[in-house]
C-alpha positions in Angstrom: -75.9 85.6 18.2 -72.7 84.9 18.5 -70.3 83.8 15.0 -69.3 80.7 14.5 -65.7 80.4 14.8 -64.1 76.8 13.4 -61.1 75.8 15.6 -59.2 74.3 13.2 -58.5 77.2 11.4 -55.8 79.8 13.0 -57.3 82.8 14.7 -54.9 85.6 14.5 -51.3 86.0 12.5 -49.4 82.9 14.0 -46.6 85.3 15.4 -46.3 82.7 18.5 -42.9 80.3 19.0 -42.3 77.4 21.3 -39.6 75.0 22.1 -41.3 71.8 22.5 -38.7 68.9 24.4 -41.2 65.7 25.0 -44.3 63.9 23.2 -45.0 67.5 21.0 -41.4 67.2 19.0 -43.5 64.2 17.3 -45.6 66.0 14.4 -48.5 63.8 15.0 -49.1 64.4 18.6 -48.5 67.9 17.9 -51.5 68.0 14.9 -53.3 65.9 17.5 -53.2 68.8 20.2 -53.2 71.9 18.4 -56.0 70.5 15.2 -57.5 67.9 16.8 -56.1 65.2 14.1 -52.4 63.6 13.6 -52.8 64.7 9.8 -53.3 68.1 8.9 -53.8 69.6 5.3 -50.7 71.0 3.8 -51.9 74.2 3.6 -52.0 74.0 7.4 -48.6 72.2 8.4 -47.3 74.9 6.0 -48.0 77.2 8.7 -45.6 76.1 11.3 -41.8 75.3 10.9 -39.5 73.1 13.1 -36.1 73.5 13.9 -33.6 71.9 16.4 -32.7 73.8 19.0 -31.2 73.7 22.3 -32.3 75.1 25.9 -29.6 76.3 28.1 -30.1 76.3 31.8 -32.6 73.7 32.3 -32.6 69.7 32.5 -35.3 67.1 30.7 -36.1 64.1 33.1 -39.3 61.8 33.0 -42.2 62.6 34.8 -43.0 59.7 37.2 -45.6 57.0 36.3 -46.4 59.4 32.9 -45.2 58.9 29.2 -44.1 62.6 28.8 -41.3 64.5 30.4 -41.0 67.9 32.3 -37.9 70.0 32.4 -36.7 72.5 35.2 -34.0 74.8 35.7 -30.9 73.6 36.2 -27.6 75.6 36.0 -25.3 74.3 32.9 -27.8 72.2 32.1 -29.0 72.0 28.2 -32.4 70.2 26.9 -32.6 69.1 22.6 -35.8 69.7 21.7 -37.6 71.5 18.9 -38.3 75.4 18.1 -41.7 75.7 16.0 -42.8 78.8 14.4 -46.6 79.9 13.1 -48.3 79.1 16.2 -51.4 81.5 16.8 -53.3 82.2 20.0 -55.7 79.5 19.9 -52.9 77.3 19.3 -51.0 78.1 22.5 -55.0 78.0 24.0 -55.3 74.4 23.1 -51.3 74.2 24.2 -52.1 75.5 27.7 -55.3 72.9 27.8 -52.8 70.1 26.9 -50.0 70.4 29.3 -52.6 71.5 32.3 -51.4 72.4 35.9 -48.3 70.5 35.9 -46.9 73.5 34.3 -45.5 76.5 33.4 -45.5 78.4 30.0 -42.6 80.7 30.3 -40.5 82.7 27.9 -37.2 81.4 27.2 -34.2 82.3 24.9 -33.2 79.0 22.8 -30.2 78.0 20.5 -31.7 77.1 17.1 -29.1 74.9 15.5 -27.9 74.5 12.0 -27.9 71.2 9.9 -29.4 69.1 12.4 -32.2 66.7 12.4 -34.8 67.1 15.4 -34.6 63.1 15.2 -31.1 63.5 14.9 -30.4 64.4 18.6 -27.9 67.2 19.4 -25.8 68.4 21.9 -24.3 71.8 22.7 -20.8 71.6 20.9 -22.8 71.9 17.5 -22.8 75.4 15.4 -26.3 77.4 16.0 -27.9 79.6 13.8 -29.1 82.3 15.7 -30.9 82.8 19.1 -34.6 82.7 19.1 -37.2 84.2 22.3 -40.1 81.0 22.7 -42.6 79.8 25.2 -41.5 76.9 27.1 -43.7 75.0 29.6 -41.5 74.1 32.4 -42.3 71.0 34.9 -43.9 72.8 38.5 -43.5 69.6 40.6 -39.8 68.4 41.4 -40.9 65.7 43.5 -43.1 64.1 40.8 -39.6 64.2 38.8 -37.2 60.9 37.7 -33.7 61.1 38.0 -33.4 59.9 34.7 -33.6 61.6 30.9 -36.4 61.3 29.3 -35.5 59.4 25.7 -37.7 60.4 22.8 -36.7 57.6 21.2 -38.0 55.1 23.7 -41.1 57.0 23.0 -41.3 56.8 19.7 -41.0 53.3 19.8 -42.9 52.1 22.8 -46.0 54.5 23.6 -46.2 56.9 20.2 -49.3 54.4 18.9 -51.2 54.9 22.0 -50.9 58.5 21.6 -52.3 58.6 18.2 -54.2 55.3 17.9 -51.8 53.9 15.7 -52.9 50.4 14.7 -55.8 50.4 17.6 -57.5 47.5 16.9 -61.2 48.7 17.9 -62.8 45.1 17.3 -66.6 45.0 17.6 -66.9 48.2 18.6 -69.3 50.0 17.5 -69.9 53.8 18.1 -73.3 54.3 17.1 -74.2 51.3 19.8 -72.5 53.3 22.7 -74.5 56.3 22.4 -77.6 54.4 22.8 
């Protein structure tokens, strides 16, 4: 018989890092994908840290007819986004699930800034603390690509509650009725 093995809790020493540039810079959605809820014990968003950080060599545009972007490389080109620490392998597991055949997860070399805000915004003129190596999943269809930057902000405030079922108003319905 195999052991059980609860998901939620990490499964190896949580020596992964990422640079996350769309929907997963928001906490919640990150919770969401990686422990299946937007609010995690403290004990378990102790685990990770997340720092502002900068991309060189790649360019953040909006995926067309999606909420999320997708990056690609793009000489002197620089994507803000966010560097997190602690992930473990069934974190980068669910990761993989999440961001499915539209790409890539590649290891990347990032700028991780100093006394900047990941809501802050950034560009590449600011001071950096050091460079970090972190798994990136870079956008595999150009053509499926905007011309246009992707805005976090815009997310934020138009399409984050849908995301995490912020104020969903579920009206009369009624779970235990649906699985009859």
């Amino acid at each position: 018989m195999a052991a059980h093995h609860d998901s939620s809790v990490p499964s190896d020493d949580g020596t992964h890092c990422a640079f996350f540039y769309g929907t997963l810079m928001v906490p919640q959605v990150f919770y969401s994908v990686c422990y299946g809820s937007q609010e995690v014990p403290k004990e378990i968003a102790a685990l990770h840290t997340f720092n502002a950080a900068i991309l060189p060599g790649y360019r953040r545009h909006r995926v067309k007819y999606a909420d999320y972007p997708g990056i690609t490389e793009e000489e002197g080109g620089e994507v803000f986004g966010s560097f997190v620490t602690g992930l473990t392998k069934a974190n980068m597991e669910k990761l993989d699930y999440f961001e499915g055949g539209q790409y890539e997860r590649r290891k990347v070399t990032v700028k991780v800034l100093k006394d900047v805000g990941i809501a802050e915004g950034a560009s590449g003129s600011q001071g950096y603390h050091e460079e970090k190596t972190a798994e990136v999943y870079v956008f595999l269809h150009k053509d499926d690509l905007e011309p246009v930057e992707w805005d976090l902000e815009e997310f934020r405030r138009e399409k984050l509650r849908y995301w995490t079922r912020a104020g969903h108003d579920w009206g009369d319905y009624d779970p235990a009725k649906v699985a009859e």
